[in-house]
C-alpha positions, 0 to 999 in steps of 0.5 A, spaced: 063 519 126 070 524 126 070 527 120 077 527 116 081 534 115 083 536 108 091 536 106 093 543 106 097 546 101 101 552 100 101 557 094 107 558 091 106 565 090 101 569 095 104 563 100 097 564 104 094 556 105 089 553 103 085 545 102 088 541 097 083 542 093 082 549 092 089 549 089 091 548 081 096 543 081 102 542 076 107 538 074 114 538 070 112 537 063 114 536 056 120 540 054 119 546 051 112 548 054 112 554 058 115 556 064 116 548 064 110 545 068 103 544 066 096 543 070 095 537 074 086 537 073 086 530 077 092 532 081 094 524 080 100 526 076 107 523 079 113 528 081 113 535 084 107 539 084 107 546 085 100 549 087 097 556 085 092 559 088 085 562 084 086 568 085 087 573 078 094 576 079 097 569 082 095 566 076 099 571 072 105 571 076 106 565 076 104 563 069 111 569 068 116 565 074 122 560 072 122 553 075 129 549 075 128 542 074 131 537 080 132 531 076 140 532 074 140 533 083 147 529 085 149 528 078 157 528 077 160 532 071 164 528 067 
């Protein structure tokens, strides 16, 4: 029988690879919290996902980043 690889994903702050499952997911959330995401435990959640790493110190620099949000993308002023 074959076994099935893993999805790979990229930390958005080390930018080394890792399985899919090693990373923490997160996601847009509500207004206001944070830096504009939150965890994603299940990484079932719709939408962009950031993933991170376990390592200490890309967790606390990515804990001080700024994402924008894509969701006006294509709209027209006016």
């Amino acid at each position: 029988m074959e076994e099935r690889q893993e999805p790979v994903r990229m930390c958005v702050v080390c930018r080394r690879r890792f399985a899919k499952s090693r990373l923490l997911r997160h996601v847009s959330a509500s207004e206001g919290v944070g830096n504009g995401l939150e965890a994603d435990e299940a990484q079932t959640r719709p939408g962009r996902g950031w993933y991170v790493c376990d390592d200490p110190n890309c967790r606390a620099r990515f804990e001080g980043m700024k994402f924008r949000r894509k969701s006006h993308k294509g709209r027209k002023n006016g």
